[in-house]
Z-matrix of the N, CA and C atoms (Angstrom, degrees):
N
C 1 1.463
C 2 1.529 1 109.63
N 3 1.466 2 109.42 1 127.07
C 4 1.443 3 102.75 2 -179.03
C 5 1.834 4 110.39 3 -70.65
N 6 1.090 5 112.68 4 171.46
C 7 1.377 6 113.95 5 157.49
C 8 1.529 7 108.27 6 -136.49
N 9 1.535 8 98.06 7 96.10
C 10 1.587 9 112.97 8 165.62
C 11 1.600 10 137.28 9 -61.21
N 12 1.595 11 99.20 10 -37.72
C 13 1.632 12 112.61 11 173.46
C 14 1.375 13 96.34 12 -58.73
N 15 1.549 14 115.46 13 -63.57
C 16 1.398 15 110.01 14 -176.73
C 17 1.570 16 130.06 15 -50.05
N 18 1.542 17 124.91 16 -43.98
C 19 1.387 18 143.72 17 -174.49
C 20 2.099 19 96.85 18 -74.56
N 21 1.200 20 101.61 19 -15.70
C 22 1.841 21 90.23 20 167.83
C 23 1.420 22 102.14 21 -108.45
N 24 1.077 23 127.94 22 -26.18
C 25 1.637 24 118.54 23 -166.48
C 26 2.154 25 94.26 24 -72.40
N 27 1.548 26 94.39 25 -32.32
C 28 2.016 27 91.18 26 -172.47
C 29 1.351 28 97.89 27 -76.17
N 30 1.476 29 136.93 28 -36.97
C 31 1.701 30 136.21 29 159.65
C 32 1.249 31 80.91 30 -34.74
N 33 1.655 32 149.16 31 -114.18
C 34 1.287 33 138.75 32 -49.76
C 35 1.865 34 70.32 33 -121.08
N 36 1.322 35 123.05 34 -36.22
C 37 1.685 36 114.21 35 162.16
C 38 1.044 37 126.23 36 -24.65
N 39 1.417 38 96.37 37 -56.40
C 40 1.481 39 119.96 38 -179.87
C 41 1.454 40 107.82 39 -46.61
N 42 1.302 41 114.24 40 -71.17
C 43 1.448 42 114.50 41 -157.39
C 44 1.302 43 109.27 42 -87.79
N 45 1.625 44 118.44 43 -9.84
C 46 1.768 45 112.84 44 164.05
C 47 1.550 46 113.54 45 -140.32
N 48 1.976 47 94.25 46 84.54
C 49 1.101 48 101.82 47 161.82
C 50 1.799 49 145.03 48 33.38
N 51 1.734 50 83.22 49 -93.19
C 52 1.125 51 105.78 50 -171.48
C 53 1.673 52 125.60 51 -83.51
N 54 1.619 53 106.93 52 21.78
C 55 1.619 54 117.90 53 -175.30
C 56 1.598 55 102.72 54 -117.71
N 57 1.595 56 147.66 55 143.94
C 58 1.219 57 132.40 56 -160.40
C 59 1.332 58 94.38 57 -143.05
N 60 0.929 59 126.43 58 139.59
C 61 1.945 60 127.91 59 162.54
C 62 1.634 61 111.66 60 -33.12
N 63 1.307 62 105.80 61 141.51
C 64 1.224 63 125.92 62 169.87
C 65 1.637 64 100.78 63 -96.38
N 66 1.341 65 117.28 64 128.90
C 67 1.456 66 104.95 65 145.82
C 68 1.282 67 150.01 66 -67.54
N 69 1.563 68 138.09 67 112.15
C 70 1.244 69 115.58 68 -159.33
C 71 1.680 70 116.46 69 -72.64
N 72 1.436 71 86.13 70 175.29
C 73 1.916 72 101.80 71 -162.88
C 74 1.657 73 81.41 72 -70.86
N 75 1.273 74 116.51 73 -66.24
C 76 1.119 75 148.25 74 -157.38
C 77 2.083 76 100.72 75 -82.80
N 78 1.195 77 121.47 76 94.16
C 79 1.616 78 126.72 77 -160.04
C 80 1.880 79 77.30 78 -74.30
N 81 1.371 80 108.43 79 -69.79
C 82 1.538 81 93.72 80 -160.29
C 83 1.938 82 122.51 81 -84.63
N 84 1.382 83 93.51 82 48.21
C 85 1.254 84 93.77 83 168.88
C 86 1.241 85 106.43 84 -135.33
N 87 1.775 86 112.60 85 108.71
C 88 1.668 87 132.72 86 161.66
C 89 0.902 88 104.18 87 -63.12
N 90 1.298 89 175.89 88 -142.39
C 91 1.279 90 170.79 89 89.86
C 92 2.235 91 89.03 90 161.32
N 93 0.991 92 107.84 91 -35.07
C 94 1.671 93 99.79 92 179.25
C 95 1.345 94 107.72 93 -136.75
N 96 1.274 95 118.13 94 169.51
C 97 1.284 96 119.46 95 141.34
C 98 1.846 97 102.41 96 -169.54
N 99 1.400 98 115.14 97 147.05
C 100 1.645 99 143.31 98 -169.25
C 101 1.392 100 97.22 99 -84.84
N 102 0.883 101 94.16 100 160.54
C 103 1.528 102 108.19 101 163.51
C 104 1.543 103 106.34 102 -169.76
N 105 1.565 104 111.26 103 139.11
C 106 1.130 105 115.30 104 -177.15
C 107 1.528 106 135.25 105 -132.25
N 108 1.817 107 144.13 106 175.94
C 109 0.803 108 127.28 107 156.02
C 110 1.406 109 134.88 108 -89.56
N 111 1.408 110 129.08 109 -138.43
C 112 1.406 111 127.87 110 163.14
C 113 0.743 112 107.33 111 -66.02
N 114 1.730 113 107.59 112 -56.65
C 115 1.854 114 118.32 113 -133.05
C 116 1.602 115 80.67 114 -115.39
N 117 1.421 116 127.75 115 57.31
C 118 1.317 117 140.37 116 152.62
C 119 1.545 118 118.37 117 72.60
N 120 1.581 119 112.93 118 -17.31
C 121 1.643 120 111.99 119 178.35
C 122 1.617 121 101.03 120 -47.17
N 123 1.806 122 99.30 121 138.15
C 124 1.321 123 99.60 122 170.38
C 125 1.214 124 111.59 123 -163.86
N 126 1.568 125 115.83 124 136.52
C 127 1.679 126 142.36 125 -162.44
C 128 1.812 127 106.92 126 -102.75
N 129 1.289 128 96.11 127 127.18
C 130 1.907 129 108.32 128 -169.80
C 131 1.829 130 86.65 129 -98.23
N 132 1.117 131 114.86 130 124.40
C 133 1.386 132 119.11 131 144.65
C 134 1.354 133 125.09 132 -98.30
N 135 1.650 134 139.41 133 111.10
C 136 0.856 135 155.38 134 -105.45
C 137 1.616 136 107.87 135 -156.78
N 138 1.301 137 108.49 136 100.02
C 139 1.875 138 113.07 137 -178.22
C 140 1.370 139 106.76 138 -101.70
N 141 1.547 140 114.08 139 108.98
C 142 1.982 141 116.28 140 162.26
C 143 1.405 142 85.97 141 -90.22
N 144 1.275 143 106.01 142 120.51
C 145 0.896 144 144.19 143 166.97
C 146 1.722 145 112.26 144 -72.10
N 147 1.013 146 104.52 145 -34.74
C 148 1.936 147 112.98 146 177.66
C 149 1.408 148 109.42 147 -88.30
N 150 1.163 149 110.38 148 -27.45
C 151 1.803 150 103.01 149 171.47
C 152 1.627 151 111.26 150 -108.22
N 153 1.227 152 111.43 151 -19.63
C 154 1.726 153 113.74 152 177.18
C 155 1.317 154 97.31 153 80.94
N 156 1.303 155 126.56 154 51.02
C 157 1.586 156 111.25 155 142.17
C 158 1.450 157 120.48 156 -137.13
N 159 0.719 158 112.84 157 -171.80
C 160 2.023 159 132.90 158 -167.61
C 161 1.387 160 102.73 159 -113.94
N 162 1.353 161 104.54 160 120.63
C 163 1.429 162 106.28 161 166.97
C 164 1.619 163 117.74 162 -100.94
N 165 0.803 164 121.18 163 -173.39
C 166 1.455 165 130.18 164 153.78
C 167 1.931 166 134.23 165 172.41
N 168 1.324 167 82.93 166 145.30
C 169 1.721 168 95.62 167 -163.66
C 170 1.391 169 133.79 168 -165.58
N 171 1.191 170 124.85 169 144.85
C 172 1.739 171 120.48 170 -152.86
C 173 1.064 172 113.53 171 -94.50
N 174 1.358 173 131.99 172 168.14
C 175 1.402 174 129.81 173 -135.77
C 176 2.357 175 76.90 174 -144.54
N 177 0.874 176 101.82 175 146.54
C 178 1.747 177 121.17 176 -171.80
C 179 1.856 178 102.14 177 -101.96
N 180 1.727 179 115.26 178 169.05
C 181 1.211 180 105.22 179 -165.57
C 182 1.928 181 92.37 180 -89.07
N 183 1.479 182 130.35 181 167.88
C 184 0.952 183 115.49 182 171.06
C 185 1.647 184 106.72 183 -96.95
N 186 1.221 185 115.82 184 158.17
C 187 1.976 186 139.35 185 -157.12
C 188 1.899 187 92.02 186 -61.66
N 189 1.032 188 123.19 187 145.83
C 190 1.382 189 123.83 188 146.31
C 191 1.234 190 123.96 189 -0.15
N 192 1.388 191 133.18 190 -63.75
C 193 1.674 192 153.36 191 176.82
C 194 1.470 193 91.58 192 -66.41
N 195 1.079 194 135.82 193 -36.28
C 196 1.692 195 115.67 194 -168.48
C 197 1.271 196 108.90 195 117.68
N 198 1.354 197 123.84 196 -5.00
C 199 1.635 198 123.31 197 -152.08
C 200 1.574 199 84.09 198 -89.69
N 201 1.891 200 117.27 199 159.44
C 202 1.284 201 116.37 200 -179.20
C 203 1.178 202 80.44 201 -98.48
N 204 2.005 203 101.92 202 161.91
C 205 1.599 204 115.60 203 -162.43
C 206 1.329 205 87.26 204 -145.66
N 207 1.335 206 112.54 205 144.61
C 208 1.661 207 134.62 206 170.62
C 209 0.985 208 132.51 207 -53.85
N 210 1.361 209 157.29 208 -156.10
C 211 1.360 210 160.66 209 124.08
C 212 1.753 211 93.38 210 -63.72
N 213 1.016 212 101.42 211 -58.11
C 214 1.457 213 102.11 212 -158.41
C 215 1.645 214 104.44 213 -86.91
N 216 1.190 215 133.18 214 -14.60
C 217 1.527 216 126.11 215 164.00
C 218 1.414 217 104.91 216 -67.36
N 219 1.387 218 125.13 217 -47.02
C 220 1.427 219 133.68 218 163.39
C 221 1.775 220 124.24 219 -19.65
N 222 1.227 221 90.67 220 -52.90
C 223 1.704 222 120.12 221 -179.79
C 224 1.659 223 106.03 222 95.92
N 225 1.174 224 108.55 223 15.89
C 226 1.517 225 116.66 224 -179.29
C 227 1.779 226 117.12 225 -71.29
N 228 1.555 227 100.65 226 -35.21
C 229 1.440 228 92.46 227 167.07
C 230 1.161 229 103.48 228 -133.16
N 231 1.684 230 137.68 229 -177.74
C 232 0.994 231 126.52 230 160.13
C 233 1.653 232 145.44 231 -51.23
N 234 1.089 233 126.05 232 -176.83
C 235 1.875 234 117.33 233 163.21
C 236 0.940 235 104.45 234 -80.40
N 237 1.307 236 132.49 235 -31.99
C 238 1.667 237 143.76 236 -177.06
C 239 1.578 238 108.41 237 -80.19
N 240 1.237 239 114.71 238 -14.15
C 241 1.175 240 95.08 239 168.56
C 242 1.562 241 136.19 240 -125.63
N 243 1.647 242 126.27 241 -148.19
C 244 1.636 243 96.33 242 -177.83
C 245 1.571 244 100.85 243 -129.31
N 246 1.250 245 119.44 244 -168.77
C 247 1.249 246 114.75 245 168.48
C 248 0.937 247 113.02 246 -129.85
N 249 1.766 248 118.40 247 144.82
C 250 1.332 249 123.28 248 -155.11
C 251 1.697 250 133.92 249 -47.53
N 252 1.180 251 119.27 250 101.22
C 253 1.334 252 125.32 251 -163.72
C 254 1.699 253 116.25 252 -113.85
N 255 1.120 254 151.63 253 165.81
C 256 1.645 255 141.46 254 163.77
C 257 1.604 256 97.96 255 -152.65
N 258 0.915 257 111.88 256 150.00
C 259 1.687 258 127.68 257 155.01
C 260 1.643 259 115.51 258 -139.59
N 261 0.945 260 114.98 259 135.56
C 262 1.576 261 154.04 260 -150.02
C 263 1.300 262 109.08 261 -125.13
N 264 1.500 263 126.42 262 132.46
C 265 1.611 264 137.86 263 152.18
C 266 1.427 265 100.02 264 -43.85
N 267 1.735 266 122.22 265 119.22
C 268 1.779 267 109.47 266 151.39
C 269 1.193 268 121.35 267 -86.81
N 270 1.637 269 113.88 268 48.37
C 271 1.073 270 128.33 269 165.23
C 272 1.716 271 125.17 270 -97.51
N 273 1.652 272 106.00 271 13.64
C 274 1.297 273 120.98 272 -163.58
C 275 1.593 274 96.49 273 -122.86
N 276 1.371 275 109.84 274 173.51
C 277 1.720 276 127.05 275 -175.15
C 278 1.742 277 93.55 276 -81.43
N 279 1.451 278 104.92 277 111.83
C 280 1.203 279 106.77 278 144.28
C 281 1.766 280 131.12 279 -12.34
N 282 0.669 281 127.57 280 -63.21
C 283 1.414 282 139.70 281 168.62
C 284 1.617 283 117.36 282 -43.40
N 285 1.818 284 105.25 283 -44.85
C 286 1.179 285 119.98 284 -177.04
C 287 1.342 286 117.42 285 -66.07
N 288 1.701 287 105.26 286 -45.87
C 289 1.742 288 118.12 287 175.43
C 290 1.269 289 100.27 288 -62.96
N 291 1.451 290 134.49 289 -22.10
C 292 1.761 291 111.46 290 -152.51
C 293 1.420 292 79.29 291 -85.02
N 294 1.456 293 129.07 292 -49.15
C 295 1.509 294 116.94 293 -162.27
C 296 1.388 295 124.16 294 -68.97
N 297 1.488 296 115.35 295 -21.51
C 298 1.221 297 109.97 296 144.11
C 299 1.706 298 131.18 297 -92.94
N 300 1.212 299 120.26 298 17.31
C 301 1.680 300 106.24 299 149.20
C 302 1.360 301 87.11 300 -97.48
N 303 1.274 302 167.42 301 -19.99
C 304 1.518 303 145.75 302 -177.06
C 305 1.312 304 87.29 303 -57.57
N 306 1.515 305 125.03 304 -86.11
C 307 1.518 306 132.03 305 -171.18
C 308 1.836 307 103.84 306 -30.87
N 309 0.585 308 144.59 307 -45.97
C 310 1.449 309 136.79 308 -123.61
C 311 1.237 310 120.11 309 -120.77
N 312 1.761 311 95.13 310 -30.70
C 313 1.490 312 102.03 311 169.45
C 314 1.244 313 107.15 312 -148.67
N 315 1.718 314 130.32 313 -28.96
C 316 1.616 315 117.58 314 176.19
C 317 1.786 316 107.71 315 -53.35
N 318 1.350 317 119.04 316 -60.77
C 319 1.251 318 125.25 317 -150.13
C 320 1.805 319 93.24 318 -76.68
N 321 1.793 320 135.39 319 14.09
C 322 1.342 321 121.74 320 150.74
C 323 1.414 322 97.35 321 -119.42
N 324 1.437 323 140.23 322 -20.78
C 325 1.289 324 129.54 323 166.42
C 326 1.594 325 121.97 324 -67.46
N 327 1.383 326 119.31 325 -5.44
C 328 1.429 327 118.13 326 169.79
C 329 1.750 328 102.17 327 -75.44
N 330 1.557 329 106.55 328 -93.25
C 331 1.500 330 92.37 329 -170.03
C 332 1.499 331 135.62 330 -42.50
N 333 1.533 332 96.50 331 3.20
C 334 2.204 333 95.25 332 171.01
C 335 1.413 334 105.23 333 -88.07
N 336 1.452 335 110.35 334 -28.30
C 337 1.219 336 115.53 335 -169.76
C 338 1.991 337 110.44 336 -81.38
N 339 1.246 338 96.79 337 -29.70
C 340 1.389 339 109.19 338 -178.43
C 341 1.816 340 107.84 339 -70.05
N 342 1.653 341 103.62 340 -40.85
C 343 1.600 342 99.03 341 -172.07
C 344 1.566 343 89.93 342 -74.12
N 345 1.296 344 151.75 343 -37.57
C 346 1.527 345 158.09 344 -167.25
C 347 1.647 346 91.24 345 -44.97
N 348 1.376 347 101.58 346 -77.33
C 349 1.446 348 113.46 347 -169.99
C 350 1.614 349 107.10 348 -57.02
N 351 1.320 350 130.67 349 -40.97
C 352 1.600 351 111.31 350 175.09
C 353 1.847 352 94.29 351 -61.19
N 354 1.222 353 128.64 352 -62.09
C 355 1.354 354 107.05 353 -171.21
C 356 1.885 355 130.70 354 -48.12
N 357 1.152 356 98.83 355 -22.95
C 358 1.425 357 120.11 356 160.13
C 359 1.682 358 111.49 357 -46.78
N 360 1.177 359 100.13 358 -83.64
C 361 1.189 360 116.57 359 -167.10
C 362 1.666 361 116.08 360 -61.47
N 363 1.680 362 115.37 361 -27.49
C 364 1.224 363 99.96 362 162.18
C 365 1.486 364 108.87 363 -101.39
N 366 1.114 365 140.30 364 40.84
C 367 1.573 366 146.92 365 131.54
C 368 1.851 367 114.52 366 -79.67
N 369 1.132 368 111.33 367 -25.09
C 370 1.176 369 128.74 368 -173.39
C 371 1.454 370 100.71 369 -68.20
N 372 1.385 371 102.32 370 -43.18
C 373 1.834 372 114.58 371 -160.02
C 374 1.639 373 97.23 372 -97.74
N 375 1.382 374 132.43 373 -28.06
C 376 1.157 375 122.53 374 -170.62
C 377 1.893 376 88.92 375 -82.33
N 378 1.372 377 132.59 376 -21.21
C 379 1.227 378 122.38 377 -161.66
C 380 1.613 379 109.76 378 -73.01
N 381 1.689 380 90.91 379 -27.99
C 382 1.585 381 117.85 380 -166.49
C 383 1.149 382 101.65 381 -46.87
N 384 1.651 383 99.82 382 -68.91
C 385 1.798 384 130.74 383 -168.28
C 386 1.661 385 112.33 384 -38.68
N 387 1.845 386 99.17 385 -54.63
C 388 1.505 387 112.50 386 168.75
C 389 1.412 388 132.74 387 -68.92
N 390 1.299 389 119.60 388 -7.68
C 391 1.107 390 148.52 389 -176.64
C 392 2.341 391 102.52 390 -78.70
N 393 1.391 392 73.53 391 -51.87
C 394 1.770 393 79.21 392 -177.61
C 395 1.358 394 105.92 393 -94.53
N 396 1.252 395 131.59 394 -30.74
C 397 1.648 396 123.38 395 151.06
C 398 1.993 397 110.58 396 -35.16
N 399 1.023 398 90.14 397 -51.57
C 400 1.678 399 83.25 398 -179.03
C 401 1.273 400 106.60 399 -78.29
N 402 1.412 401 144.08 400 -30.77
C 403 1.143 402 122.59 401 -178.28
C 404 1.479 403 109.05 402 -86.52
N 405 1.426 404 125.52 403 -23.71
C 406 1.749 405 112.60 404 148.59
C 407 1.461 406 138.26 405 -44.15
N 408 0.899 407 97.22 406 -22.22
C 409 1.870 408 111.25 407 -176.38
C 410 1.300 409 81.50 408 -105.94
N 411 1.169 410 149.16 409 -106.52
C 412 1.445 411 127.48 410 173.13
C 413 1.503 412 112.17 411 34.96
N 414 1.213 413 90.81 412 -106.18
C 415 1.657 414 103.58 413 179.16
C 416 1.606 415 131.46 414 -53.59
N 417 1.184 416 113.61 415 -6.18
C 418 1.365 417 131.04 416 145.65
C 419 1.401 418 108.98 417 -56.17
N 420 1.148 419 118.59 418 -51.45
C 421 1.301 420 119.15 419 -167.41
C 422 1.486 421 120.30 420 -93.29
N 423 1.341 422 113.72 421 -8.43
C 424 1.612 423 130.15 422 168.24
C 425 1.042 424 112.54 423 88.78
N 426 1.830 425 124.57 424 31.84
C 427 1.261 426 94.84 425 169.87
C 428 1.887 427 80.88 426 -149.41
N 429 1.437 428 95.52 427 -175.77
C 430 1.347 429 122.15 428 -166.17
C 431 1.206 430 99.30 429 -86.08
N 432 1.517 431 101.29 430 154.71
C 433 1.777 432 117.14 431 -179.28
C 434 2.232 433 96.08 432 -84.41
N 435 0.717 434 113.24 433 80.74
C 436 1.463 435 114.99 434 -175.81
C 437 2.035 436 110.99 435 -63.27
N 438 1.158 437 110.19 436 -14.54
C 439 1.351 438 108.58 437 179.26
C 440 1.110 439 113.38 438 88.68
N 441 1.593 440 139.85 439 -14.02
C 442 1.424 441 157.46 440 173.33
C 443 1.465 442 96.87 441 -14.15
N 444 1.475 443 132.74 442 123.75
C 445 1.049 444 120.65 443 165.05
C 446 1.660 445 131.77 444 34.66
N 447 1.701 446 114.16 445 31.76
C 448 0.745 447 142.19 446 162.09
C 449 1.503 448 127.19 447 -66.01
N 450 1.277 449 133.75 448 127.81
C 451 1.429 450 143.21 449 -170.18
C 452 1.269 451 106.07 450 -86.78
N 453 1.304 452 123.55 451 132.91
C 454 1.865 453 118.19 452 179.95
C 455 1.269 454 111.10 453 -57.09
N 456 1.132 455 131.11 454 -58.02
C 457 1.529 456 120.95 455 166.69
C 458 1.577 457 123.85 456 -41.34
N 459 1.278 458 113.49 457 2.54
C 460 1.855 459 110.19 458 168.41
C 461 1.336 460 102.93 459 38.16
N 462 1.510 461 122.92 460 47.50
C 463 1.693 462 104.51 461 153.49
C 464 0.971 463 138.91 462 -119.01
N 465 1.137 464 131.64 463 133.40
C 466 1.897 465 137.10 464 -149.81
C 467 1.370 466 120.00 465 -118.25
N 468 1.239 467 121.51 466 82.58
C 469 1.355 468 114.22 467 153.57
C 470 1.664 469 139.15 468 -91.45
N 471 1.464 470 98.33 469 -170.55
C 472 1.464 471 98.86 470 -164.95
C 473 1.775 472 103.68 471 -86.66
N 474 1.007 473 113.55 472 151.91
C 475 1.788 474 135.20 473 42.15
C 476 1.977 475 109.22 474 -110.70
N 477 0.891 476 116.77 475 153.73
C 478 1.416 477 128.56 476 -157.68
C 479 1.427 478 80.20 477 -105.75
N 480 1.673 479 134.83 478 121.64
C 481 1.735 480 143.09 479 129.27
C 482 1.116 481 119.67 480 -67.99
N 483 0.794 482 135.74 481 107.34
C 484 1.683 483 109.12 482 144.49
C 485 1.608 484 105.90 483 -132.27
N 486 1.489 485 92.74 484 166.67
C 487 1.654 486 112.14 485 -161.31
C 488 1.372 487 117.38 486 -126.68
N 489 1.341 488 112.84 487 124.49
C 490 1.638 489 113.03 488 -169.79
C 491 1.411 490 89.54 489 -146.03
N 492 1.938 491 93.43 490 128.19
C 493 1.457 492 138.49 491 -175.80
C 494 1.133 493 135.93 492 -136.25
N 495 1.153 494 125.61 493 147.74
C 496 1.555 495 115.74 494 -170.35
C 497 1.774 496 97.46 495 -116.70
N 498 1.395 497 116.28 496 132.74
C 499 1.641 498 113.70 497 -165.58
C 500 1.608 499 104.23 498 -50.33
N 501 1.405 500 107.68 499 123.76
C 502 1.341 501 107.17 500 170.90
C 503 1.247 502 125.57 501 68.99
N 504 1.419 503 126.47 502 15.40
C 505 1.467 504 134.24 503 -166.42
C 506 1.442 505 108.56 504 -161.16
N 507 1.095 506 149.26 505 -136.65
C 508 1.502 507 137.54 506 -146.38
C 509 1.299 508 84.89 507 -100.91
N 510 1.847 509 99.50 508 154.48
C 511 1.487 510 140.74 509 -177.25
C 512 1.526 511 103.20 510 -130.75
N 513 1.955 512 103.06 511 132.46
C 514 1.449 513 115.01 512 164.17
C 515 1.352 514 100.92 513 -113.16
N 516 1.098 515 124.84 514 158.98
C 517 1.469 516 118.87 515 161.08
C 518 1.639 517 103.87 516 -146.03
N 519 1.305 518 121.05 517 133.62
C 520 1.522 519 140.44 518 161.38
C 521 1.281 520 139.64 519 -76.76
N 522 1.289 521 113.81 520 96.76
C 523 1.729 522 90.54 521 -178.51
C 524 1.521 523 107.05 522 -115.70
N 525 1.654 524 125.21 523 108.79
C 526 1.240 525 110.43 524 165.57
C 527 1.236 526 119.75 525 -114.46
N 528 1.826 527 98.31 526 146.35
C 529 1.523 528 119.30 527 -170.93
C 530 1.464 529 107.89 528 -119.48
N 531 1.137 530 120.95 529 166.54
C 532 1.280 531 131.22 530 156.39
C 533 2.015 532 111.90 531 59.68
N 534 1.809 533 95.39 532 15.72
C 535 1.155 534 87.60 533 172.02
C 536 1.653 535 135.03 534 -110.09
N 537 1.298 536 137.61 535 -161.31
C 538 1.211 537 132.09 536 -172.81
C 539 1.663 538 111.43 537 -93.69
N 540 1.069 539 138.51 538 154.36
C 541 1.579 540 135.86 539 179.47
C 542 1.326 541 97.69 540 -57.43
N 543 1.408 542 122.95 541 -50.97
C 544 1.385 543 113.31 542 -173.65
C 545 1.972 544 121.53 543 -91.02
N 546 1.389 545 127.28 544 9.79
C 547 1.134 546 133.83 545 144.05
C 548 1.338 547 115.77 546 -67.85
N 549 1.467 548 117.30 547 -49.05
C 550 1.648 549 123.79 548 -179.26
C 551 1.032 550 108.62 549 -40.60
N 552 1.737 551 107.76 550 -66.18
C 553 1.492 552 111.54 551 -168.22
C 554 1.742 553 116.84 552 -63.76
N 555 1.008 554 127.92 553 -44.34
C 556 1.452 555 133.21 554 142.02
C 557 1.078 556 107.50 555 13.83
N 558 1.526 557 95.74 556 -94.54
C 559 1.494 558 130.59 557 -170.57
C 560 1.846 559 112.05 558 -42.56
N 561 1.282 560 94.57 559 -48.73
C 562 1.349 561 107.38 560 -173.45
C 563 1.751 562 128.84 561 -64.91
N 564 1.821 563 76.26 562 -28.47
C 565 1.778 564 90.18 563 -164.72
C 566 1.779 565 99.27 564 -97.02
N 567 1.326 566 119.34 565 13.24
C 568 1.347 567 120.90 566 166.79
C 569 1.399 568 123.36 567 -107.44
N 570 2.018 569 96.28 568 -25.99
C 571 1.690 570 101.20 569 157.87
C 572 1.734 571 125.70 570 -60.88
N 573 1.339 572 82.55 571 -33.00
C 574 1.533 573 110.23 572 -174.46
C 575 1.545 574 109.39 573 -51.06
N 576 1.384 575 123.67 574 -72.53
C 577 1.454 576 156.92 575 154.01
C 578 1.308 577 108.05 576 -17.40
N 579 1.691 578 136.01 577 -60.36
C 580 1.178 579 158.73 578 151.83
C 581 1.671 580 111.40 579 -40.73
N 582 0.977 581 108.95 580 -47.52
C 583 1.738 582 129.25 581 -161.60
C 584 1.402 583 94.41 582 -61.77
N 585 1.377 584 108.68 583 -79.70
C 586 1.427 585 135.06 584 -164.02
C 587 1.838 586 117.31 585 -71.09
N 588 1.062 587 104.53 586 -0.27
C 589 1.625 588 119.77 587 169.50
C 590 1.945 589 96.04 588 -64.71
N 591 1.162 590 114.74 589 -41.42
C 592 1.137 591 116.45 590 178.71
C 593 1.401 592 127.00 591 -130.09
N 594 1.801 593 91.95 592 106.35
C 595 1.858 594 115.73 593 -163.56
C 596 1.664 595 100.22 594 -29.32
N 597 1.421 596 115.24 595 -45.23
C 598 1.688 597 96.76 596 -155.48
C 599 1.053 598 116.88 597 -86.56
N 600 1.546 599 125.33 598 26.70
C 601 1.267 600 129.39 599 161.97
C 602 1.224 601 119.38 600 -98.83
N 603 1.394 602 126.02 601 133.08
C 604 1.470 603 132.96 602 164.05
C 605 1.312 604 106.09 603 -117.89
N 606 1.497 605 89.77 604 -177.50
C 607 1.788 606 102.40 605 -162.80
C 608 1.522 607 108.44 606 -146.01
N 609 1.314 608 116.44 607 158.46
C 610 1.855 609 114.53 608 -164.64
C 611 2.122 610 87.89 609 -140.73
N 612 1.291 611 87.37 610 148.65
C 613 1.551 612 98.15 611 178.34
C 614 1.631 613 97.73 612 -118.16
N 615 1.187 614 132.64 613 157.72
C 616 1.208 615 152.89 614 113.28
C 617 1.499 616 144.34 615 -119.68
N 618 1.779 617 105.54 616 126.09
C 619 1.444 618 119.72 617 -149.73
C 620 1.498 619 81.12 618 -110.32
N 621 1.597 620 86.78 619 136.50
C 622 1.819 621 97.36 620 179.42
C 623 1.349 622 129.70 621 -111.11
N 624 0.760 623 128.14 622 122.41
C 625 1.744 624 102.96 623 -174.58
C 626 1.684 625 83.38 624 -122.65
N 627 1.559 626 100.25 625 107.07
C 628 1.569 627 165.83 626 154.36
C 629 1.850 628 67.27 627 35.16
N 630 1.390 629 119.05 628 -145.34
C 631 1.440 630 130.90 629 -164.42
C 632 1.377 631 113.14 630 -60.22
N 633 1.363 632 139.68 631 11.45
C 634 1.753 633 137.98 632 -149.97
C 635 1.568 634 85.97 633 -130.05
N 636 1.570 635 131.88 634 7.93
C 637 1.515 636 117.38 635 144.59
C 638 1.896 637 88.58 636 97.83
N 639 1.278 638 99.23 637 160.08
C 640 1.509 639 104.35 638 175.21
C 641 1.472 640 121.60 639 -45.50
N 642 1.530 641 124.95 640 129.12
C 643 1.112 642 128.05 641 143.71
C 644 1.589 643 138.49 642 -86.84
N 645 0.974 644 106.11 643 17.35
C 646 1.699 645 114.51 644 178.79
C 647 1.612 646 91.72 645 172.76
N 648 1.719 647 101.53 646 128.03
C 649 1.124 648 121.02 647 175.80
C 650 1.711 649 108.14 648 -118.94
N 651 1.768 650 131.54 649 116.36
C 652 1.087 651 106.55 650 -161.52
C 653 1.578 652 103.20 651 -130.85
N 654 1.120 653 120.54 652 138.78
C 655 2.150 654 110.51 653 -174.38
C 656 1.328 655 90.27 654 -121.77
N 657 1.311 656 107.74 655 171.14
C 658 1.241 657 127.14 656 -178.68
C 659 1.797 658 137.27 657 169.68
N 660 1.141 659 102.38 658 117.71
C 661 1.981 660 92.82 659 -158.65
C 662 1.785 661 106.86 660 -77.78
């Protein structure tokens, strides 16, 4: 049995360097084979087998959370439009298809994939920033960022709750909005001060990220 996906994806090595075989999940299934770069760009070669041709087409970075993301969830191309794809007769020389999927779809599937990954990477860094905003207010408040119903992307926005009670007897509750990292903590570290004068009070945080429901839920006596 030949393996064609494979015998164009080692052409298309050939002629661009910097892309290397993927191993498949699946050893005895010709029907595909990946190929990839460093910085993760990566091209599916694709055998229908019922019509006899070769497809091929690039695969986008996946979101913060892990979820796989589109060209067009990205905002890299439109909804209206597609992302660079070709299919080919595998009735041609290996060699011949790789140089036309280079033409046809690597050299417009790089820069979508390239603007994807800068948006990546500065979501990555704004998550960072928010990430240690919450564990500053955190520590205002004396306790640890525990991850409680925490989102992998660690990002925290406002409005800041928290709730201070005495078991079964009076309730405060806080909600600040529209304020500065360093008013919050302020604010917080004088409830705090007040709070804790008396052991049988504890206190509950909730970190919001805006309408998508709590990202860090934190208790503590």
């Amino acid at each position: 049995m030949t393996d064609q996906t494979g015998d164009i994806a080692k052409a298309f090595c050939a002629l661009n360097g910097e892309f290397s075989l993927v191993p498949r999940r699946d050893k005895d299934n010709t029907n595909y084979q990946d190929v990839k770069r460093a910085d993760g760009a990566q091209l599916t070669f694709y055998r229908d087998c019922y019509r006899k041709k070769i497809t091929c087409h690039g695969s986008y970075p996946d979101n913060t959370e892990g979820q796989r993301m589109s060209a067009q969830e990205w905002g890299v191309i439109g909804y209206g439009d597609t992302s660079p794809s070709a299919k080919v007769s595998e009735n041609r020389d290996p060699e011949a298809i790789a140089r036309d999927f280079t033409s046809r779809v690597m050299k417009k599937y790089l820069p979508l994939y390239e603007k994807a990954l800068v948006l990546l990477k500065e979501r990555q860094k704004w998550n960072a920033e928010r990430l240690q905003q919450t564990n500053d207010i955190l520590q205002v408040c004396g306790v640890e960022h525990n991850g409680s119903g925490a989102n992998t992307e660690g990002s925290v926005n406002w409005p800041i709750k928290v709730d201070y009670r005495v078991w079964g007897e009076n309730h405060v509750a806080l909600e600040l909005k529209d304020l500065t990292d360093d008013q919050a903590k302020r604010i917080l570290a004088i409830v705090m001060e007040t709070a804790l004068k008396e052991k049988q009070w504890y206190h509950t945080g909730q970190y919001h990220r805006g309408t998508d429901g709590p990202a860090a839920i934190v208790d503590g006596i």
